[in-house]
C-alpha positions in Angstrom: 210.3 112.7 52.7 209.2 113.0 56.3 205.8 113.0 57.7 203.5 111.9 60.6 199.8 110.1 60.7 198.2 108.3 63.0 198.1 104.5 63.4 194.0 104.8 63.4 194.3 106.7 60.1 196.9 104.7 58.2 195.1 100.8 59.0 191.8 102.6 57.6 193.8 103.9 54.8 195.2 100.2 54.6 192.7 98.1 54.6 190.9 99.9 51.9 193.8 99.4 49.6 195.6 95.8 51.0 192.5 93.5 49.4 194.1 93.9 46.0 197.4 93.3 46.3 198.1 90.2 45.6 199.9 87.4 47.2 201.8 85.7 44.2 202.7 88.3 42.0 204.4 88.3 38.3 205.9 92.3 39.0 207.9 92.6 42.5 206.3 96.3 42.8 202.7 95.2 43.1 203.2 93.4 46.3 203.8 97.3 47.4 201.5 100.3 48.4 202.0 103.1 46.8 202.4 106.2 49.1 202.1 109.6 48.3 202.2 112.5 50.3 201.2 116.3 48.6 199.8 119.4 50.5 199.4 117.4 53.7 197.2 114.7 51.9 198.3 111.5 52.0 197.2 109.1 49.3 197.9 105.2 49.5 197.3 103.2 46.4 197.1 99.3 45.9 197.1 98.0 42.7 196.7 94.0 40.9 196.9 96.0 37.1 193.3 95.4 36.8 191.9 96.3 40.0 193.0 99.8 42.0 191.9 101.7 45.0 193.3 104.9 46.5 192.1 106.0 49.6 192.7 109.1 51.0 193.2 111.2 53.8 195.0 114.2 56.1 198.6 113.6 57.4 197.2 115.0 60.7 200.9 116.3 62.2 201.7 117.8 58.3 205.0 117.5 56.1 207.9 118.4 55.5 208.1 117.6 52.0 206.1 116.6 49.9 207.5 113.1 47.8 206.0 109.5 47.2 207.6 105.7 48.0 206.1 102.6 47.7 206.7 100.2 50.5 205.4 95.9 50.9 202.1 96.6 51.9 201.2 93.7 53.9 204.4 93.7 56.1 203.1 97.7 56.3 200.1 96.8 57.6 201.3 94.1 60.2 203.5 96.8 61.6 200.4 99.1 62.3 198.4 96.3 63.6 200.9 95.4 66.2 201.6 99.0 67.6 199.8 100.1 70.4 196.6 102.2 70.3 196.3 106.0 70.0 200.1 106.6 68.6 201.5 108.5 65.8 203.5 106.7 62.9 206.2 108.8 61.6 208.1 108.0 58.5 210.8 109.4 57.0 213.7 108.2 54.2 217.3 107.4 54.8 220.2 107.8 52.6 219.8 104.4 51.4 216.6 104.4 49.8 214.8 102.5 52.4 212.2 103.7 54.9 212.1 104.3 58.5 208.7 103.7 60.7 209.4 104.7 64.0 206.4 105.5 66.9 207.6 105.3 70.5 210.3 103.3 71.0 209.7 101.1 67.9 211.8 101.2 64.8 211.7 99.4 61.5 213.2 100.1 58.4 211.6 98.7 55.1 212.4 98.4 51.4 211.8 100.6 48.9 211.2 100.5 44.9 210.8 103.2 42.4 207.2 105.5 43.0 207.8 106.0 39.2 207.6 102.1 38.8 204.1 101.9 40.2 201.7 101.1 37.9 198.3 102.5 36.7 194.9 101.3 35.5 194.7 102.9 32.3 191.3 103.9 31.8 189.9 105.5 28.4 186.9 108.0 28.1 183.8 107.8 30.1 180.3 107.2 28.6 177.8 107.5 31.2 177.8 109.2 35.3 175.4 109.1 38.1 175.1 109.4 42.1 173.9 107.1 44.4 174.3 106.5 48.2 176.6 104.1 49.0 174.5 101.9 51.2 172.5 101.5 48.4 175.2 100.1 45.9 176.4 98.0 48.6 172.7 96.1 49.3 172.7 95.5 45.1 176.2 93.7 45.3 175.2 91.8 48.2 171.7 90.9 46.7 173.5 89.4 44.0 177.5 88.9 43.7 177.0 85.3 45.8 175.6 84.0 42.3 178.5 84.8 40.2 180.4 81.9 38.5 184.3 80.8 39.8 186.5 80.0 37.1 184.0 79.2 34.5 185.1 79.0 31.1 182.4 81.3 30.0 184.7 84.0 31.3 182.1 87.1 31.3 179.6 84.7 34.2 183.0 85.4 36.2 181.5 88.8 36.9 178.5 90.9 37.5 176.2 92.4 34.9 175.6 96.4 35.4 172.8 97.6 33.3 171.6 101.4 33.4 167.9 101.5 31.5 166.2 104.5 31.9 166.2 105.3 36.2 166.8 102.2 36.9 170.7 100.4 38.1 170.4 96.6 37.8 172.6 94.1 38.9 173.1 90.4 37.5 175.0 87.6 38.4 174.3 84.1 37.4 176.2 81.0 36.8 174.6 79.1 34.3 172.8 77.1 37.5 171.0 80.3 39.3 170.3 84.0 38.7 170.1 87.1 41.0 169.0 90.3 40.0 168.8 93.1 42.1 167.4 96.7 40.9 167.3 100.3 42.9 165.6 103.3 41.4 168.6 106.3 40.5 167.1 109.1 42.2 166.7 112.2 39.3 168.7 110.2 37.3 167.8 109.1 34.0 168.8 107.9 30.3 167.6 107.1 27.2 169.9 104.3 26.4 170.4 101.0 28.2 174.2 100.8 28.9 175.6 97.6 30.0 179.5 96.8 31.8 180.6 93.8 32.8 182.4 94.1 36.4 184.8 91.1 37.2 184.9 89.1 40.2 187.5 90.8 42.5 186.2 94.1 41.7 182.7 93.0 43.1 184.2 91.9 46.5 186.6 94.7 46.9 183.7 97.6 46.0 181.4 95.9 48.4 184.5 96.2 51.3 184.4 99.9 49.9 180.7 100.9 50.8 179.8 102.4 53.9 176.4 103.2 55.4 176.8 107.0 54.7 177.3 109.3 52.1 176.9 108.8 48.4 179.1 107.8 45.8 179.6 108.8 41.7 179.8 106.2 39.4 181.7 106.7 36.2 180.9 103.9 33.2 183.3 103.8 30.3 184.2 101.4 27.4 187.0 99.4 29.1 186.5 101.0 32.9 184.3 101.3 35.9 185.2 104.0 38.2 183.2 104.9 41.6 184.3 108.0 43.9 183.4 108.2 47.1 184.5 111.0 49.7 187.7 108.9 50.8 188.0 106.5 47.6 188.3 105.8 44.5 188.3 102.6 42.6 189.3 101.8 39.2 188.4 98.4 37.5 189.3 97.3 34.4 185.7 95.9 32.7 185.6 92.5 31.4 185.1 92.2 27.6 182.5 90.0 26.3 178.5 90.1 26.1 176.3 88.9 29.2 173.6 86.6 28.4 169.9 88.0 27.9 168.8 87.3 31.6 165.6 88.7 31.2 165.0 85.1 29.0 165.9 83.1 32.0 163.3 84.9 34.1 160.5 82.3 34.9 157.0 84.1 33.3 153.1 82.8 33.8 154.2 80.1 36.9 150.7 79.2 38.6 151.6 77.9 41.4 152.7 79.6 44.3 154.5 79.0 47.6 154.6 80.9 50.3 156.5 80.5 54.0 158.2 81.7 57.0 161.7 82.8 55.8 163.3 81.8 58.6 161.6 78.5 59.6 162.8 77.5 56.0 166.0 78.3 56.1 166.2 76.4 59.1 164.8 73.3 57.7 166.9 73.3 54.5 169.6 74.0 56.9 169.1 70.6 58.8 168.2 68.7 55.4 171.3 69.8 54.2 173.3 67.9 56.7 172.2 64.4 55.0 172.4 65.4 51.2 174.8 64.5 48.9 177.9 66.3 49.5 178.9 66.4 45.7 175.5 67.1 44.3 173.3 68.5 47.2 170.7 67.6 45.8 167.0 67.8 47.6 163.5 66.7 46.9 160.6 68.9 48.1 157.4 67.8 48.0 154.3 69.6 47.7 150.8 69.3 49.2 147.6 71.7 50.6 149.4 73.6 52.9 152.6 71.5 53.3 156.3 71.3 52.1 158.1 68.1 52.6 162.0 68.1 52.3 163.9 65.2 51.7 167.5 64.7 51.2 169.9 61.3 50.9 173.3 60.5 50.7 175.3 57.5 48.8 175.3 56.7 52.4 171.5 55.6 52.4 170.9 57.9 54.9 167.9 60.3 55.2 166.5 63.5 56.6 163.1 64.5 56.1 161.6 67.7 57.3 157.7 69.2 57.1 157.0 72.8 57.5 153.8 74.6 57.0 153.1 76.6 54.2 150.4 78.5 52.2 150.2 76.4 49.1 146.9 75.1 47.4 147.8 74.1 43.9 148.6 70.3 42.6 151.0 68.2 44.3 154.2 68.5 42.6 157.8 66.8 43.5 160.8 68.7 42.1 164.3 68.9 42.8 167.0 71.2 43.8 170.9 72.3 44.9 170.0 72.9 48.8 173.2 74.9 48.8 171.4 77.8 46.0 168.1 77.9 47.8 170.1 78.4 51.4 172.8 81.3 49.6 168.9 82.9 48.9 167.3 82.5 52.1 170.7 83.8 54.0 170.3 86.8 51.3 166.7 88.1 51.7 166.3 89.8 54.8 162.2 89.6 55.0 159.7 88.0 57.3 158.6 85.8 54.2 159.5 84.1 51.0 157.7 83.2 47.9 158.6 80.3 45.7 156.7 80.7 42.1 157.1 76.9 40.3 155.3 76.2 37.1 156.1 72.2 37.0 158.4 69.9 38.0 160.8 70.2 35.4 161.3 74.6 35.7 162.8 77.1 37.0 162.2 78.2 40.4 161.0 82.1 41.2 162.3 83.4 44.8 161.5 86.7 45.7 160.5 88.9 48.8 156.3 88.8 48.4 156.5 92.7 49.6 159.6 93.6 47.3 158.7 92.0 44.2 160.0 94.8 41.9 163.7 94.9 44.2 165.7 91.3 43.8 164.6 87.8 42.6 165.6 84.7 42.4 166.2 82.1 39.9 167.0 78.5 40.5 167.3 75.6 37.6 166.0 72.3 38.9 167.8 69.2 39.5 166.8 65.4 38.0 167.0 63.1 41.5 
Protein backbone atom coordinates (compact mmCIF):
# COMPACT_ATOMS: atom_id res chain seq x y z
CA UNK A 1 0.00 0.00 0.00
CA UNK A 2 1.62 3.19 -1.15
CA UNK A 3 0.01 6.53 -1.63
CA UNK A 4 0.46 10.33 -1.31
CA UNK A 5 -1.90 13.27 0.33
CA UNK A 6 -1.30 16.43 1.42
CA UNK A 7 -0.58 17.49 5.06
CA UNK A 8 -3.59 20.24 4.66
CA UNK A 9 -5.89 17.30 3.55
CA UNK A 10 -4.96 14.62 6.10
CA UNK A 11 -5.17 17.08 9.56
CA UNK A 12 -8.77 18.07 8.10
CA UNK A 13 -9.33 14.48 7.55
CA UNK A 14 -7.99 14.04 11.22
CA UNK A 15 -9.45 16.19 13.22
CA UNK A 16 -12.93 15.17 11.98
CA UNK A 17 -12.21 11.68 13.09
CA UNK A 18 -9.48 12.12 16.34
CA UNK A 19 -12.45 13.58 18.85
CA UNK A 20 -13.61 9.95 19.40
CA UNK A 21 -10.94 8.02 19.94
CA UNK A 22 -10.42 7.69 23.15
CA UNK A 23 -7.67 8.14 25.53
CA UNK A 24 -8.07 5.06 27.96
CA UNK A 25 -9.24 2.35 26.04
CA UNK A 26 -10.43 -1.39 26.90
CA UNK A 27 -9.43 -2.70 22.95
CA UNK A 28 -5.72 -1.65 21.86
CA UNK A 29 -7.17 -1.08 18.13
CA UNK A 30 -9.47 1.86 19.03
CA UNK A 31 -6.67 4.09 20.08
CA UNK A 32 -6.09 3.77 16.05
CA UNK A 33 -7.54 5.40 12.75
CA UNK A 34 -8.61 3.43 10.45
CA UNK A 35 -7.22 4.10 6.92
CA UNK A 36 -8.48 3.13 3.79
CA UNK A 37 -7.43 3.91 0.53
CA UNK A 38 -9.85 2.59 -2.83
CA UNK A 39 -10.07 4.36 -6.30
CA UNK A 40 -7.89 7.23 -5.14
CA UNK A 41 -10.31 7.98 -2.13
CA UNK A 42 -9.01 7.94 0.94
CA UNK A 43 -11.31 7.21 3.89
CA UNK A 44 -10.13 7.71 7.62
CA UNK A 45 -12.31 6.29 10.32
CA UNK A 46 -12.29 6.79 14.19
CA UNK A 47 -14.20 4.85 16.28
CA UNK A 48 -15.17 4.58 20.56
CA UNK A 49 -17.82 1.46 19.54
CA UNK A 50 -20.54 3.73 20.03
CA UNK A 51 -19.59 6.80 18.35
CA UNK A 52 -17.92 6.77 14.55
CA UNK A 53 -16.99 9.27 11.93
CA UNK A 54 -15.44 8.74 8.55
CA UNK A 55 -14.38 11.55 6.64
CA UNK A 56 -13.42 11.48 3.32
CA UNK A 57 -11.49 12.70 0.70
CA UNK A 58 -9.08 12.50 -2.74
CA UNK A 59 -5.50 11.15 -2.36
CA UNK A 60 -4.50 14.17 -4.54
CA UNK A 61 -0.99 12.38 -6.05
CA UNK A 62 -3.17 8.82 -6.58
CA UNK A 63 -2.21 5.12 -5.65
CA UNK A 64 -0.60 2.49 -6.28
CA UNK A 65 -2.71 0.08 -4.70
CA UNK A 66 -5.41 0.11 -3.22
CA UNK A 67 -5.32 -1.61 0.70
CA UNK A 68 -6.31 -0.29 4.23
CA UNK A 69 -4.06 -0.11 7.85
CA UNK A 70 -4.99 1.31 10.89
CA UNK A 71 -2.31 3.28 12.54
CA UNK A 72 -2.36 5.32 16.59
CA UNK A 73 -4.25 8.14 15.61
CA UNK A 74 -3.10 10.74 17.92
CA UNK A 75 0.66 10.14 17.43
CA UNK A 76 -0.74 10.40 13.52
CA UNK A 77 -1.92 13.46 13.94
CA UNK A 78 1.07 15.05 15.99
CA UNK A 79 3.30 14.02 13.10
CA UNK A 80 1.13 16.13 10.68
CA UNK A 81 0.92 19.01 13.01
CA UNK A 82 4.66 19.31 13.26
CA UNK A 83 5.57 19.06 9.47
CA UNK A 84 6.02 22.09 7.70
CA UNK A 85 3.30 23.82 5.58
CA UNK A 86 2.27 23.03 1.96
CA UNK A 87 4.05 19.40 1.83
CA UNK A 88 2.96 16.11 0.71
CA UNK A 89 2.72 13.06 3.24
CA UNK A 90 3.51 9.85 1.61
CA UNK A 91 2.98 6.53 3.15
CA UNK A 92 3.77 3.31 2.25
CA UNK A 93 4.17 -0.35 4.11
CA UNK A 94 7.27 -2.23 4.89
CA UNK A 95 7.87 -5.84 5.13
CA UNK A 96 7.28 -5.79 8.72
CA UNK A 97 3.89 -4.71 8.95
CA UNK A 98 4.56 -1.22 10.12
CA UNK A 99 4.15 1.99 8.28
CA UNK A 100 6.41 4.51 6.90
CA UNK A 101 5.52 8.49 6.78
CA UNK A 102 8.05 10.17 5.04
CA UNK A 103 7.69 14.06 3.57
CA UNK A 104 11.01 15.89 2.86
CA UNK A 105 13.66 14.74 4.83
CA UNK A 106 11.35 13.39 7.70
CA UNK A 107 10.78 9.72 8.32
CA UNK A 108 8.78 7.80 10.86
CA UNK A 109 7.71 4.49 10.98
CA UNK A 110 4.54 3.54 13.05
CA UNK A 111 2.71 0.43 14.26
CA UNK A 112 0.28 -1.37 12.72
CA UNK A 113 -2.76 -3.74 13.69
CA UNK A 114 -5.17 -5.76 11.68
CA UNK A 115 -7.70 -3.31 9.18
CA UNK A 116 -9.89 -6.54 9.67
CA UNK A 117 -9.71 -5.91 13.54
CA UNK A 118 -11.33 -2.51 13.32
CA UNK A 119 -14.49 -2.29 14.46
CA UNK A 120 -17.98 -1.07 13.35
CA UNK A 121 -21.07 0.59 14.65
CA UNK A 122 -23.59 -1.83 13.83
CA UNK A 123 -26.61 -0.08 12.93
CA UNK A 124 -30.06 -1.75 12.16
CA UNK A 125 -32.83 -0.44 9.68
CA UNK A 126 -33.67 3.11 9.32
CA UNK A 127 -37.15 4.55 10.08
CA UNK A 128 -37.31 8.02 9.11
CA UNK A 129 -34.85 10.54 6.52
CA UNK A 130 -34.75 14.26 5.90
CA UNK A 131 -32.29 17.24 4.58
CA UNK A 132 -31.29 20.08 6.31
CA UNK A 133 -28.42 22.62 5.96
CA UNK A 134 -25.84 22.12 8.19
CA UNK A 135 -25.60 25.50 9.74
CA UNK A 136 -28.85 24.91 10.70
CA UNK A 137 -28.35 21.62 12.81
CA UNK A 138 -25.41 23.07 14.25
CA UNK A 139 -27.37 26.43 15.81
CA UNK A 140 -30.04 23.63 17.30
CA UNK A 141 -27.17 21.73 19.15
CA UNK A 142 -25.73 24.86 20.29
CA UNK A 143 -29.11 26.40 21.44
CA UNK A 144 -29.45 23.50 23.56
CA UNK A 145 -26.64 20.64 24.24
CA UNK A 146 -25.05 23.19 27.20
CA UNK A 147 -28.24 21.92 29.23
CA UNK A 148 -27.61 18.32 29.05
CA UNK A 149 -26.97 16.41 32.35
CA UNK A 150 -23.15 14.84 33.22
CA UNK A 151 -23.23 11.57 34.73
CA UNK A 152 -26.65 11.56 36.01
CA UNK A 153 -28.10 8.49 37.03
CA UNK A 154 -31.12 9.12 34.98
CA UNK A 155 -28.96 7.92 32.18
CA UNK A 156 -31.25 9.14 29.10
CA UNK A 157 -30.82 13.35 30.64
CA UNK A 158 -27.08 12.27 29.60
CA UNK A 159 -28.21 13.14 26.09
CA UNK A 160 -30.25 15.25 23.82
CA UNK A 161 -33.95 14.71 22.86
CA UNK A 162 -34.64 14.66 18.88
CA UNK A 163 -38.17 14.88 18.09
CA UNK A 164 -39.58 14.98 14.34
CA UNK A 165 -43.53 16.20 14.62
CA UNK A 166 -44.87 17.05 11.57
CA UNK A 167 -42.15 19.90 9.70
CA UNK A 168 -40.84 20.64 12.57
CA UNK A 169 -36.88 19.11 14.22
CA UNK A 170 -36.82 19.84 17.97
CA UNK A 171 -34.13 19.63 20.19
CA UNK A 172 -34.19 18.97 24.10
CA UNK A 173 -31.78 18.83 26.72
CA UNK A 174 -32.49 19.37 30.26
CA UNK A 175 -31.03 18.20 33.53
CA UNK A 176 -33.60 17.96 35.90
CA UNK A 177 -32.53 21.81 37.05
CA UNK A 178 -33.10 23.72 33.47
CA UNK A 179 -34.52 22.98 29.91
CA UNK A 180 -33.56 24.12 26.44
CA UNK A 181 -35.49 23.61 23.51
CA UNK A 182 -34.60 24.63 20.27
CA UNK A 183 -36.98 24.08 17.06
CA UNK A 184 -36.21 24.81 13.03
CA UNK A 185 -38.88 24.35 10.39
CA UNK A 186 -37.66 21.08 7.78
CA UNK A 187 -37.99 22.79 4.66
CA UNK A 188 -40.69 20.44 2.27
CA UNK A 189 -40.31 17.98 4.79
CA UNK A 190 -42.99 16.47 6.66
CA UNK A 191 -44.55 13.43 8.70
CA UNK A 192 -47.43 12.28 10.21
CA UNK A 193 -45.83 10.68 13.09
CA UNK A 194 -43.83 12.28 15.97
CA UNK A 195 -40.55 10.18 16.08
CA UNK A 196 -38.36 10.67 18.96
CA UNK A 197 -34.22 9.41 19.49
CA UNK A 198 -32.30 9.90 22.16
CA UNK A 199 -28.68 11.14 21.03
CA UNK A 200 -25.87 10.68 23.84
CA UNK A 201 -23.58 13.06 25.07
CA UNK A 202 -20.33 12.60 22.94
CA UNK A 203 -22.31 12.29 19.91
CA UNK A 204 -23.82 15.86 20.53
CA UNK A 205 -20.30 17.51 20.90
CA UNK A 206 -18.59 15.58 18.14
CA UNK A 207 -21.73 16.32 15.43
CA UNK A 208 -21.60 19.96 16.46
CA UNK A 209 -17.44 19.82 15.60
CA UNK A 210 -18.89 18.19 12.30
CA UNK A 211 -21.26 21.15 10.96
CA UNK A 212 -19.96 23.70 8.76
CA UNK A 213 -21.63 26.88 7.57
CA UNK A 214 -22.25 25.39 3.97
CA UNK A 215 -23.98 22.77 2.40
CA UNK A 216 -26.69 20.55 3.80
CA UNK A 217 -26.68 17.44 5.46
CA UNK A 218 -29.18 13.90 5.43
CA UNK A 219 -30.21 12.71 8.56
CA UNK A 220 -31.05 9.09 8.88
CA UNK A 221 -33.17 8.03 12.22
CA UNK A 222 -33.36 4.37 13.08
CA UNK A 223 -34.34 2.16 16.18
CA UNK A 224 -30.86 1.82 17.82
CA UNK A 225 -28.93 4.57 15.33
CA UNK A 226 -28.59 8.07 14.29
CA UNK A 227 -26.75 8.57 11.09
CA UNK A 228 -26.07 12.23 9.34
CA UNK A 229 -24.13 12.45 5.86
CA UNK A 230 -22.66 15.28 4.83
CA UNK A 231 -20.55 15.79 1.55
CA UNK A 232 -17.21 14.78 3.43
CA UNK A 233 -18.79 12.90 6.57
CA UNK A 234 -20.55 10.57 7.96
CA UNK A 235 -21.33 9.82 11.53
CA UNK A 236 -22.82 6.91 13.16
CA UNK A 237 -24.09 6.99 16.84
CA UNK A 238 -25.38 4.43 18.63
CA UNK A 239 -28.96 5.94 20.26
CA UNK A 240 -29.39 5.73 23.93
CA UNK A 241 -32.26 3.47 25.10
CA UNK A 242 -34.67 4.79 27.46
CA UNK A 243 -37.81 7.33 27.30
CA UNK A 244 -37.18 11.27 27.67
CA UNK A 245 -39.38 12.99 29.96
CA UNK A 246 -42.59 14.86 28.64
CA UNK A 247 -40.85 18.41 28.41
CA UNK A 248 -43.66 19.99 27.03
CA UNK A 249 -45.04 19.53 31.02
CA UNK A 250 -42.06 21.42 32.30
CA UNK A 251 -42.87 24.36 30.00
CA UNK A 252 -43.97 27.37 32.19
CA UNK A 253 -47.87 28.19 30.69
CA UNK A 254 -50.23 31.51 31.78
CA UNK A 255 -46.97 33.44 33.67
CA UNK A 256 -48.23 37.21 34.00
CA UNK A 257 -45.52 38.82 34.67
CA UNK A 258 -43.02 39.81 32.33
CA UNK A 259 -39.42 41.07 32.24
CA UNK A 260 -37.78 42.49 29.76
CA UNK A 261 -33.89 43.90 29.25
CA UNK A 262 -30.82 44.61 27.48
CA UNK A 263 -29.21 41.12 26.78
CA UNK A 264 -26.04 42.25 27.19
CA UNK A 265 -26.13 44.75 30.08
CA UNK A 266 -27.51 41.62 31.92
CA UNK A 267 -25.18 39.30 31.26
CA UNK A 268 -22.83 41.66 32.36
CA UNK A 269 -24.33 42.22 35.71
CA UNK A 270 -24.94 38.57 36.45
CA UNK A 271 -21.40 38.24 35.34
CA UNK A 272 -20.06 40.55 38.19
CA UNK A 273 -22.73 39.12 40.78
CA UNK A 274 -21.48 35.99 40.16
CA UNK A 275 -18.00 36.76 41.39
CA UNK A 276 -19.49 36.92 45.16
CA UNK A 277 -22.08 33.97 45.11
CA UNK A 278 -21.65 30.87 46.66
CA UNK A 279 -19.26 28.90 44.82
CA UNK A 280 -21.08 25.51 45.65
CA UNK A 281 -24.62 26.67 45.19
CA UNK A 282 -24.48 29.90 43.13
CA UNK A 283 -27.16 30.90 44.16
CA UNK A 284 -28.66 34.67 43.48
CA UNK A 285 -31.58 36.72 44.57
CA UNK A 286 -33.22 39.20 42.09
CA UNK A 287 -35.48 41.54 43.06
CA UNK A 288 -38.21 43.04 41.30
CA UNK A 289 -39.66 46.58 41.11
CA UNK A 290 -41.43 49.31 38.40
CA UNK A 291 -38.88 49.28 36.04
CA UNK A 292 -35.94 47.76 38.07
CA UNK A 293 -33.98 44.50 38.70
CA UNK A 294 -31.90 44.17 41.77
CA UNK A 295 -29.26 41.27 41.89
CA UNK A 296 -27.87 40.20 44.88
CA UNK A 297 -25.52 37.49 45.61
CA UNK A 298 -23.48 36.29 49.05
CA UNK A 299 -21.05 33.97 50.02
CA UNK A 300 -20.37 31.86 53.49
CA UNK A 301 -17.89 34.60 53.36
CA UNK A 302 -20.53 37.38 54.32
CA UNK A 303 -19.62 39.05 51.44
CA UNK A 304 -21.96 40.87 49.01
CA UNK A 305 -22.49 42.17 45.47
CA UNK A 306 -25.44 43.95 44.55
CA UNK A 307 -26.18 45.20 41.15
CA UNK A 308 -29.38 47.46 39.58
CA UNK A 309 -30.15 47.49 35.94
CA UNK A 310 -33.01 49.05 34.24
CA UNK A 311 -35.69 47.06 32.93
CA UNK A 312 -39.23 47.12 31.44
CA UNK A 313 -41.13 45.52 34.20
CA UNK A 314 -44.55 46.83 35.85
CA UNK A 315 -46.09 43.94 37.68
CA UNK A 316 -45.82 43.24 41.64
CA UNK A 317 -42.62 43.21 43.38
CA UNK A 318 -41.52 39.73 43.60
CA UNK A 319 -37.97 38.25 45.13
CA UNK A 320 -37.02 34.88 43.67
CA UNK A 321 -34.05 32.97 43.46
CA UNK A 322 -31.73 31.35 41.09
CA UNK A 323 -28.26 29.25 39.82
CA UNK A 324 -26.42 32.49 38.35
CA UNK A 325 -24.34 29.88 36.46
CA UNK A 326 -27.96 28.56 34.31
CA UNK A 327 -29.17 32.06 33.63
CA UNK A 328 -25.41 33.21 32.37
CA UNK A 329 -25.05 29.52 30.07
CA UNK A 330 -28.58 31.32 28.61
CA UNK A 331 -27.53 34.79 28.15
CA UNK A 332 -23.96 33.54 26.52
CA UNK A 333 -26.43 31.34 24.20
CA UNK A 334 -29.06 33.83 22.79
CA UNK A 335 -27.50 35.99 20.33
CA UNK A 336 -30.27 38.94 20.37
CA UNK A 337 -30.32 42.58 21.34
CA UNK A 338 -32.96 41.54 24.13
CA UNK A 339 -34.20 39.08 26.63
CA UNK A 340 -37.41 38.26 28.16
CA UNK A 341 -37.91 36.64 31.49
CA UNK A 342 -41.65 35.33 31.96
CA UNK A 343 -42.05 34.54 36.06
CA UNK A 344 -45.45 33.55 37.41
CA UNK A 345 -44.42 33.78 41.36
CA UNK A 346 -41.71 33.41 43.46
CA UNK A 347 -41.75 29.78 43.81
CA UNK A 348 -41.80 28.87 39.50
CA UNK A 349 -40.17 28.26 36.84
CA UNK A 350 -38.52 30.85 34.92
CA UNK A 351 -39.36 31.50 30.91
CA UNK A 352 -36.20 32.91 28.84
CA UNK A 353 -36.67 33.42 25.43
CA UNK A 354 -35.60 35.90 22.47
CA UNK A 355 -38.88 38.45 22.59
CA UNK A 356 -38.54 38.36 18.47
CA UNK A 357 -37.92 34.47 18.25
CA UNK A 358 -40.48 33.26 20.52
CA UNK A 359 -41.45 30.18 18.35
CA UNK A 360 -37.17 29.22 17.84
CA UNK A 361 -35.53 28.31 21.55
CA UNK A 362 -36.66 28.90 25.15
CA UNK A 363 -35.63 28.69 28.28
CA UNK A 364 -36.42 26.99 31.43
CA UNK A 365 -35.02 27.57 34.73
CA UNK A 366 -36.26 25.91 38.27
CA UNK A 367 -35.87 28.38 41.13
CA UNK A 368 -33.76 28.17 44.03
CA UNK A 369 -34.93 28.45 48.13
CA UNK A 370 -32.17 31.24 49.45
Amino acid sequence: MKFSVSKETLIKQLQMVVGVVERRQTLPILANVLIQLKNGELTLTGTDLEVEIVSKAASEMGADASGDITVPARKLLDICRSLPDDVDIKFSTNDKGRVVITSGRSRFTLSTLPAEEFPNVEDGAETYEFTLPAKNLKHLIDSTSFAMAHQDVRYYLNGMLWEVSGSTLNGVATDGHRLAISSILLQGETTDRTIQVILPRKGVVELSRLMVDEGDITISLGDSHLRVRGSDFHFTSKLVDGAYPDYDRVLPKGGTLEVCGDREGLRQAFNRAAILSNEKYRGVRLLLSDNLLNIVANNPEQEEAQEEVPVDYTGVDLEVGFNVNYILDVLNTLSSEKVVFILSDANSSALIQDPEDQEGSAYVIMPMRL
